[in-house]
N, C-alpha and C positions, 0 to 999 in steps of 0.2 A: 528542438525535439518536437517531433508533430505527434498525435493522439494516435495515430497509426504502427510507427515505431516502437513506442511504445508497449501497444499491446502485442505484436508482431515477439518485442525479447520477454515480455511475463509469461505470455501464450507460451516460449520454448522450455517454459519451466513446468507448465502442465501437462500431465499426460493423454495423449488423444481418450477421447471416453471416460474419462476423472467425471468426478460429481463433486460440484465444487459449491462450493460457499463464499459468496461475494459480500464480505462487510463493508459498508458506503459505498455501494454500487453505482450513485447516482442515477445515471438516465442506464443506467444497464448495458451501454456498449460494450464494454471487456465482457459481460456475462454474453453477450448476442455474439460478439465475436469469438469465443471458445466454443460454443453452440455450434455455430456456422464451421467456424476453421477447424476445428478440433474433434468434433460429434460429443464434445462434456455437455453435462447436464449439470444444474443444482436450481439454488436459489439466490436473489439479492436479498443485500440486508440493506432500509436507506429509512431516513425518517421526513425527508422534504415532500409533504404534498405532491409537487409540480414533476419531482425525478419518482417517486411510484409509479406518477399518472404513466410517464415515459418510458419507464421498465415495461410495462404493460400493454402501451400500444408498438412496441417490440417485442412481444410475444417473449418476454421473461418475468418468469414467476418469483415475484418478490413479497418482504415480509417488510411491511410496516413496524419499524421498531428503533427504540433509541439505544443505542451500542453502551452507551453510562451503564443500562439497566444489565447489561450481561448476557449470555447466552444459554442459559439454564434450560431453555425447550431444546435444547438439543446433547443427544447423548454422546460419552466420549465417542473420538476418531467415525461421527456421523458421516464424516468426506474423506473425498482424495485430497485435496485441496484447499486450505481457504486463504483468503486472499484479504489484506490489506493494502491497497492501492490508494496514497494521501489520501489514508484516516487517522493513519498514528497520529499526526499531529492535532488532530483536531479532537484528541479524547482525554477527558479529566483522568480516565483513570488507565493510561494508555498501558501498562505495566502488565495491569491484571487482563485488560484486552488480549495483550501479549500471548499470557498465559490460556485463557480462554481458546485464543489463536489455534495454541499447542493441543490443545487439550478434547475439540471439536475434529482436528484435523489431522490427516497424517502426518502431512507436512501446512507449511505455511509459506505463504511468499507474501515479504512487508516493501511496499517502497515509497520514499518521503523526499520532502525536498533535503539534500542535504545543505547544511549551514556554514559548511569548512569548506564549500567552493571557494577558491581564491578571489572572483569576485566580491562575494559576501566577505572574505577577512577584509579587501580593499577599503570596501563600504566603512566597514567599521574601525578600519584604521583611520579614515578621515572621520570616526568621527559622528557619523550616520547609522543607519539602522539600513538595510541592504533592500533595495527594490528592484528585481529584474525579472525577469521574462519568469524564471522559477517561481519565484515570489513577489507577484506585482501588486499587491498591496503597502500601503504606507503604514507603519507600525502602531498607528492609532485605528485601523479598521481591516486590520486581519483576520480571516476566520481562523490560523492556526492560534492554537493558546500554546505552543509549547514548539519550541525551534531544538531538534538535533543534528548530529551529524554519523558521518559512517562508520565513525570510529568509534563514540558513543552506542552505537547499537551493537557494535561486538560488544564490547563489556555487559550492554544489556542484556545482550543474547547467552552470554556467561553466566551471567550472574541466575538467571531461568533457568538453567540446563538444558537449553537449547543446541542443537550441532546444528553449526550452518553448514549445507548440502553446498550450495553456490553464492557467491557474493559478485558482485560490481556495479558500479556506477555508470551512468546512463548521463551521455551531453551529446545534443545535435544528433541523434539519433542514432547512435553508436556507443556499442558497452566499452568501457573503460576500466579496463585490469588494474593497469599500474598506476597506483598513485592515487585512486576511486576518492581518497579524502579531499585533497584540493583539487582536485580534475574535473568533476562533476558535478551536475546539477541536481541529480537527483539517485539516489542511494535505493538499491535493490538486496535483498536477502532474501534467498530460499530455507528454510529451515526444517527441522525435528527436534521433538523432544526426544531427550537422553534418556 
């Protein structure tokens, strides 16, 4: 799955001219890319030095801030949009994030690596902890602190009173309907709070 692709099926979940909110925006591409392809507006949300610097000389307006800390500068449904694109995994308090998610935006769209690829069961049928192109880290210097899958986040999305708008999974640069829990690399949800 290329970075392009990518943004190409999250982009078809946003609506042209949305005002969106990028949590872990990194270097701000997907925000420069909605800008560009879409005419949306918002802000990134990133806390790395080097990816601010990045946002910025991309001419996207971002906020220095640690996601732990919450989203409290911002009132309910501030967006059209907000977006978690691989940050769930990398948040101590990925739940209330979640909620946060809901709660700043109309909607939300979360996507992570999922863990229920049949690769990754192979992995750990032998035995191993799963390293691929998804996840290419070794399981002692991962930035993710917490591995789920797509089936896991319906329940999650349950359990919030979340309605998922759209769900699938994402492998080699094509969504994948049927079967998104062992199919796929990487798990997409569009959502609302109920």
């Amino acid at each position: 799955m290329t970075e392009k692709t990518t943004m190409q099926a999250i982009a078809r979940m946003v609506p042209p001219g949305s005002r969106v909110l990028d949590l872990g925006c990194g270097d701000g591409a997907m925000l420069s890319y909605l800008q560009r392809e879409r005419g949306c507006s918002g802000y990134g949300i990133e806390i790395d030095d080097a990816n601010v610097l990045a946002c910025v000389q991309r001419g996207v307006d971002v906020i220095q801030l640690n996601l732990d800390e919450g989203l409290a500068m911002f009132g309910d449904a501030s967006f059209d949009v907000v977006l978690q694109i691989d940050t769930l995994q990398h948040l101590r308090n990925a739940e209330v994030m979640l909620r946060e998610t809901a709660r700043v935006g109309r909607t939300g769209v979360v996507a992570f690596p999922n863990f229920a690829h049949w690769p990754n069961r192979l992995s750990v049928l032998r035995g191993r902890m799963p390293v691929t192109r998804r996840l290419p880290y070794q399981w002692y210097d991962t930035p993710n602190i917490r591995v789920g899958t797509y089936k896991d986040f319906e329940v999650l999305a349950l359990k919030n009173h979340l309605r998922v708008i759209d769900a699938f999974g994402l492998q080699d640069g094509r969504a994948v309907r049927w079967c998104p829990n062992a199919r796929a690399g990487t798990a997409v949800f569009h959502f609302e709070h109920v």
